[in-house]
N, C-alpha and C positions, 0 to 999 in steps of 0.2 A: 533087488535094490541097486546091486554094481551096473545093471544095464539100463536101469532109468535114469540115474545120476551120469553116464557116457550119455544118452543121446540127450539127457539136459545142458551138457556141455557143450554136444555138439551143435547144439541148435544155437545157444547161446552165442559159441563163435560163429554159427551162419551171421546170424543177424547183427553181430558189430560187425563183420566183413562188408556186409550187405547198406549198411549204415554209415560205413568210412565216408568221407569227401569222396570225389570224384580224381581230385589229384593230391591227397594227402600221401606222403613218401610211404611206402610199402617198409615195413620191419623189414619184409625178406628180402635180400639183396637182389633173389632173379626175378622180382616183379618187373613187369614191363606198361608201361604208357603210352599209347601211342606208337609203339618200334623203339623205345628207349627204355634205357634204366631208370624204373622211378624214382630213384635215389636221386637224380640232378633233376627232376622237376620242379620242386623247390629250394634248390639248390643254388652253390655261385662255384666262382672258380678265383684260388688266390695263385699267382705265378712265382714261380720260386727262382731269382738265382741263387745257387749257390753258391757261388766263386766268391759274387760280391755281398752276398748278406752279413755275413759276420767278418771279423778281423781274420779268423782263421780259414774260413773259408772251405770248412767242413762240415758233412755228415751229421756228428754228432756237435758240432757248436751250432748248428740250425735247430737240431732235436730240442735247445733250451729254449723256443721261443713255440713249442707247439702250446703250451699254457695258456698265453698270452691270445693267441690265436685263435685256440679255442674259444676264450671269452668275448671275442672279437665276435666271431659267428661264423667264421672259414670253418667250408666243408669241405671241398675238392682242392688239396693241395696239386700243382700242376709245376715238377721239378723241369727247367731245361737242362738239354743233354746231360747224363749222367757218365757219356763215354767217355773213354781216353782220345787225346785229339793228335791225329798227325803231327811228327814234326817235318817231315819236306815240305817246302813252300810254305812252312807255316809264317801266316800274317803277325807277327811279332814285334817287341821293341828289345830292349834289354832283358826283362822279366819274362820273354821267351813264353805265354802262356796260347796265345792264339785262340783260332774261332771255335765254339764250342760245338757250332755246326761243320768239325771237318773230323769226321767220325775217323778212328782207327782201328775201331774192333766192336763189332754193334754187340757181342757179347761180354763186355767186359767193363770195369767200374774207370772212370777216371781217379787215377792215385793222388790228385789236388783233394780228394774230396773224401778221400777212406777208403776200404776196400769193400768187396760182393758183401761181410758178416755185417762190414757198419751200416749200409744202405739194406740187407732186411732187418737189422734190428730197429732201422727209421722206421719201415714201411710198417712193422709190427707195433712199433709201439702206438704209431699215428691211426693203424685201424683199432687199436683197445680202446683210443679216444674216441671216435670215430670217424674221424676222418677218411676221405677216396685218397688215392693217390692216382696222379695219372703221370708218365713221363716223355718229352721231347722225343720226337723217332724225326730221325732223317732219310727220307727215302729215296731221293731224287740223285741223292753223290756221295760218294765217302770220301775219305781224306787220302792226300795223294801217295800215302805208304800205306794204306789200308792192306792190309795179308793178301783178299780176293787179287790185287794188280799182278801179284807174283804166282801165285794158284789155282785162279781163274782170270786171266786176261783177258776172255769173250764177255767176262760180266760187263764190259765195260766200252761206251761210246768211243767213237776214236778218228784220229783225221784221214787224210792224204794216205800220209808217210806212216800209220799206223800204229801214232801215238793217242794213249787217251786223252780226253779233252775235256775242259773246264768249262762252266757254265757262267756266262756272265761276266762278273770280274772277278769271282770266285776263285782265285789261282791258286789255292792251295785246297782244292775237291777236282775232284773226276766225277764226271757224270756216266750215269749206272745205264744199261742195255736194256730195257725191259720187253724187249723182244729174245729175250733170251731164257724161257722157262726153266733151265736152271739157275737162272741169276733168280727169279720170279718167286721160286720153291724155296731159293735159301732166305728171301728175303722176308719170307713170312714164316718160316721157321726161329728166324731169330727174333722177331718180335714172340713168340710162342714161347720163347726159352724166358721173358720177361715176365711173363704171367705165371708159367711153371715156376720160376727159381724164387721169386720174388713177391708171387700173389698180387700184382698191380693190377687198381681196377680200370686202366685205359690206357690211350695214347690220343698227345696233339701230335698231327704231322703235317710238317714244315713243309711248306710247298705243296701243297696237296693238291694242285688245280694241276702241277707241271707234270703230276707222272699219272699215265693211261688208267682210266677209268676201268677197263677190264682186269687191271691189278685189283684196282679196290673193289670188285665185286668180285673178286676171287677170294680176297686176305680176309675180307672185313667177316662174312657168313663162317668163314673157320676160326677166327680169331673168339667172335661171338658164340660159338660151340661150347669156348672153351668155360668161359666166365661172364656173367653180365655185363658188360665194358663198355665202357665211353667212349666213340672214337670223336675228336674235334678234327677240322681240317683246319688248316691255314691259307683261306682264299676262300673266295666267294662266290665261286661255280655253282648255281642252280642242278649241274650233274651230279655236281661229289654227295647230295642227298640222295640221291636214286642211288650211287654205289652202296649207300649203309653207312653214311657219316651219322652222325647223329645232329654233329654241331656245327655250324661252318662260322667266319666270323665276317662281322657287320663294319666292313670296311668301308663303305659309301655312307654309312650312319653316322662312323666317325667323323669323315672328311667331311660331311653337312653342318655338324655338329663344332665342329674347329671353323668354319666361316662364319658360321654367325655368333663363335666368342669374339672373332674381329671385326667384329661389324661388315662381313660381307655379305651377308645375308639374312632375309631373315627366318623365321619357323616354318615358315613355306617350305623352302628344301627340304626339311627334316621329313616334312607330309609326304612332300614328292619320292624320295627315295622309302619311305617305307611301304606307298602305293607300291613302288615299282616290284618293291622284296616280295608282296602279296602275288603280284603278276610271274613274276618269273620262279617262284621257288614253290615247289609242291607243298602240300596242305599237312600238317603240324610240324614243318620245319620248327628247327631250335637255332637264333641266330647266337654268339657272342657279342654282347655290347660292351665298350671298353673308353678310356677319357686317356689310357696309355698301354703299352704293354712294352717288353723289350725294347724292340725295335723300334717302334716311335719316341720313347727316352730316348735311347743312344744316339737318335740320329736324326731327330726331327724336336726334340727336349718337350714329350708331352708327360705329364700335365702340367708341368711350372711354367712351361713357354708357350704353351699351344694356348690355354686356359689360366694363365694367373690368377694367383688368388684365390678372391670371391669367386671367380668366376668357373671354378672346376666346380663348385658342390652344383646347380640347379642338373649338368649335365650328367653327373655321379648320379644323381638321382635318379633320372631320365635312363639312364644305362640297366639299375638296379628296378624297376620296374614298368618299363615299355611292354607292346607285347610281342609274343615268339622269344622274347628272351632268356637267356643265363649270364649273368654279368660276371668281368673280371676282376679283379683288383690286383694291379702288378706289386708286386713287394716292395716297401719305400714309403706307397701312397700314403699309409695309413700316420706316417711318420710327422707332417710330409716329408721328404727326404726330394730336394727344391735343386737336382744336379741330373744331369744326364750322366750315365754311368760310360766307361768307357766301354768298347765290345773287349776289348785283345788283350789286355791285362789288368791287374788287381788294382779296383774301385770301388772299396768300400762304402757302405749305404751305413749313413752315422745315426744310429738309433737315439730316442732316448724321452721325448715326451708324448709323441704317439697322440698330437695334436687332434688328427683326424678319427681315431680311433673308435669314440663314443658315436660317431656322425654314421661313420659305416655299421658299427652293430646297431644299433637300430634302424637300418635299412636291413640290414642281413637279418633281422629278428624278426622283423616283419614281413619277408620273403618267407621265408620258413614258418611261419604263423597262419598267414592267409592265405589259401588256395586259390586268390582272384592274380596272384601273381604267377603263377604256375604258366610257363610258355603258352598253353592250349588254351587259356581263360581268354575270357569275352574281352573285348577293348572297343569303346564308343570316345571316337575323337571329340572332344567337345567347343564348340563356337563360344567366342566372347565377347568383349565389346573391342578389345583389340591384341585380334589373333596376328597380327606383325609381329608382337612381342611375347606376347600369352603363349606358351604351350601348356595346353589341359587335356586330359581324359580321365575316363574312370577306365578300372579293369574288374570285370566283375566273375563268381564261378559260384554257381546255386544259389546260394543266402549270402554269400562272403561278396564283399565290396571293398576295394582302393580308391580314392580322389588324390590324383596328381593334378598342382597345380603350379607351374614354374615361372619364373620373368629369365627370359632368354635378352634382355636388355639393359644396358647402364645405367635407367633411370629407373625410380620407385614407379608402381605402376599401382594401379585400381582396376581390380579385377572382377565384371560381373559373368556370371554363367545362364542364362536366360532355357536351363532345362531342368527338370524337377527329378531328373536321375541324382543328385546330388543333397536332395532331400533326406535334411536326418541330424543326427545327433553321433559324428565320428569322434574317435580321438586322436588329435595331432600327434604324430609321431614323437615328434621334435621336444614337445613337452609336456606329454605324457596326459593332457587334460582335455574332456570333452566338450568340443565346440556345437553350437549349430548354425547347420550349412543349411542354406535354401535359394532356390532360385532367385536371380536376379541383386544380390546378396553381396556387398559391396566387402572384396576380397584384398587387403591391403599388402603386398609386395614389396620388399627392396630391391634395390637395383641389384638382378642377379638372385632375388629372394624365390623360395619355394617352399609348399608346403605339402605335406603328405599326411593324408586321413585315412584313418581303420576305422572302418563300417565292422565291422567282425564278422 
């Protein structure tokens, strides 16, 4: 009886194994998809600073909004730098905090933000929720009192007169030797000591197009040894996929996507650079689609500046279910929180109605519900009566179906679809109620309006 009841189990679990979706997330963390963790297949990525999210600007004052977050639909929390930051050269005002990108000790916790106990008691508490965490790695410079300058002085690039040297206008980093196999060996040991001490399930790395390809196809196959992990690059090199990136980010998608919220262009571009992403990036590439992240806050003011208004949701959308994507949502969005944040010292992101909130979880509920959004799902660009303005497709995986339907323009628009893939009885996202869609099917837009349909 004990041995009929074991292989009726086991068969049983063949067959719901056998039965799953095609891209529905694996329970078990080392499942893989594609060369990736299935865990972010349907998945997103929410960016955390910490400096400026809360008034105090720690660890554990961030820990009280994992609730909130969680209700929200963030899966993949993504901390920037959690190091302590050089003080030589550091780019500073009065407040003396400097750039978070000018590492002082890639093993050790920045004291603005708690110590090594506060940062795993994060990381534990955020996986009991369920939450990834991944965190900032800088690999291209450290900061200009980093320990290596005084203990390893070959780790590091250097001029003439056989001073190290700065990259860019960077003048408070030293740029690292990677011609140097023990700068190489330390350098992916100290990402090792992050997933040893800490249990982190990835890393985004900063610059990733600027440091040699044969680093990252050296770290990345031992780092992945270790744990199923996420790596993200920062840049857009068609290579950093071949090294074992997982994720690269959709930097030309952005910039398409910001001209034609000013009227420089119109959906065309969008087609054109996603053609191109097809052409140049190997086949189940995972891009990052984004409407802001750090950097273009601070220093270019997106989304309040690039996209005002109305005018951020159609591309939020567009971000959140294109395809090859995992979308971001930099900390603030959801708020909105309507400021570019400073980089160099305390700027506070002022919380408190979380305007956009309901708008992103169900776009995040619906990622995680249907498999037709899953990076590797089908996508059929779809023709209107005017694709100037109209951005449409469907994303479709087995039985599961999406209808995107967007106005990338100022005026209300009438939208018709003249293909019978959109045939059927979905339910709009936005209001929970089922519509029917059918060819030719006269689709009514506000300027800037969009809608989204669960086929299921």
């Amino acid at each position: 009886m004990k041995k009929t009841l074991t292989t009726l189990l086991f068969v049983g679990t063949f067959l719901a194994a056998c039965n799953q979706p095609k891209n529905e997330p694996s329970k078990d963390d080392n499942a893989i998809v594609d060369g990736h963790p299935a865990w972010i297949m349907q998945g997103n990525i929410y960016e955390v600073n910490t400096r400026q999210y809360t008034p105090e600007g720690t660890f554990k004052a961030f820990e009280k909004h994992l609730d909130r977050l969680k209700k929200m639909g963030v899966q993949t929390l993504w901390f920037m730098p959690i190091n302590p930051i050089s003080l030589k050269d550091r780019k500073r005002d009065s407040t003396q905090l400097g750039s978070y990108y000018a590492v002082a000790n890639y093993k050790a916790i920045n004291p603005e933000y708690g110590n090594m106990e506060d940062w795993k008691a994060l990381v534990k508490h955020a996986h009991e929720m369920g939450f990834k965490v991944i965190i900032d790695w800088v690999p291209t410079h450290s900061g200009a009192d980093h320990y290596w300058l005084t203990a390893n002085p070959d780790f590091y690039i250097k001029d003439a007169k056989g001073n190290p040297i700065s990259q860019y206008d960077w003048t408070d980093t030293r740029k690292l030797n990677y011609k140097n196999p023990q700068m190489v060996d330390s350098m992916i040991n100290c990402m090792k000591f992050w997933i040893t001490e800490s249990n982190i399930d990835g890393f985004r790395c900063d610059v990733a197009g600027e440091v040699p390809d044969d680093f990252w196809s050296k770290a990345i196959p031992e780092l992945k040894k270790m744990k199923n992990i996420l790596m993200l690059a920062e840049g857009d090199k068609p290579s950093l996929h071949k090294d074992g990136f997982d994720m690269s980010y959709a930097w030309q998608d952005f910039a398409a996507m910001v001209k034609i919220a000013k009227g420089k262009a119109t959906t065309a571009s969008l087609d054109s650079v996603i053609a191109k992403d097809d052409t140049a990036f190997q086949k189940n590439k995972i891009r990052m689609y984004f409407t802001s992240n750090h950097d273009e806050n601070s220093w270019n003011q997106a989304d309040f500046g690039t996209m005002p208004g109305d005018i951020h949701a159609p591309f939020a959308v567009i971000t959140q279910t294109i395809k090859n994507s995992v979308p971001l949502i930099y900390g603030g969005q959801e708020e909105p929180f309507l400021d570019s944040l400073k980089f160099f010292v305390k700027d506070t992101i002022i919380f408190g109605k979380y305007q956009r909130a309901d708008f992103y979880s169900k776009l995040l509920a619906l990622r995680k519900s249907n498999p037709a959004l899953a990076p590797n799902a089908g996508y059929t660009k779809l023709s209107t009566n005017n694709d100037a303005a109209i951005f449409a497709f469907v994303r479709e995986q087995d039985k599961h179906k999406v209808l995107v339907v967007t106005n990338l323009s100022a005026k209300p628009q009438t939208a018709t679809i003249a293909n019978a893939i959109i045939n059927g009885e979905p339910t709009n996202i936005f209001n929970g109620k089922a519509e029917k869609i059918a060819a030719n099917q006269a689709i009514n837009l506000a300027a800037w309006g969009y809608n989204v349909y669960d086929y299921k």
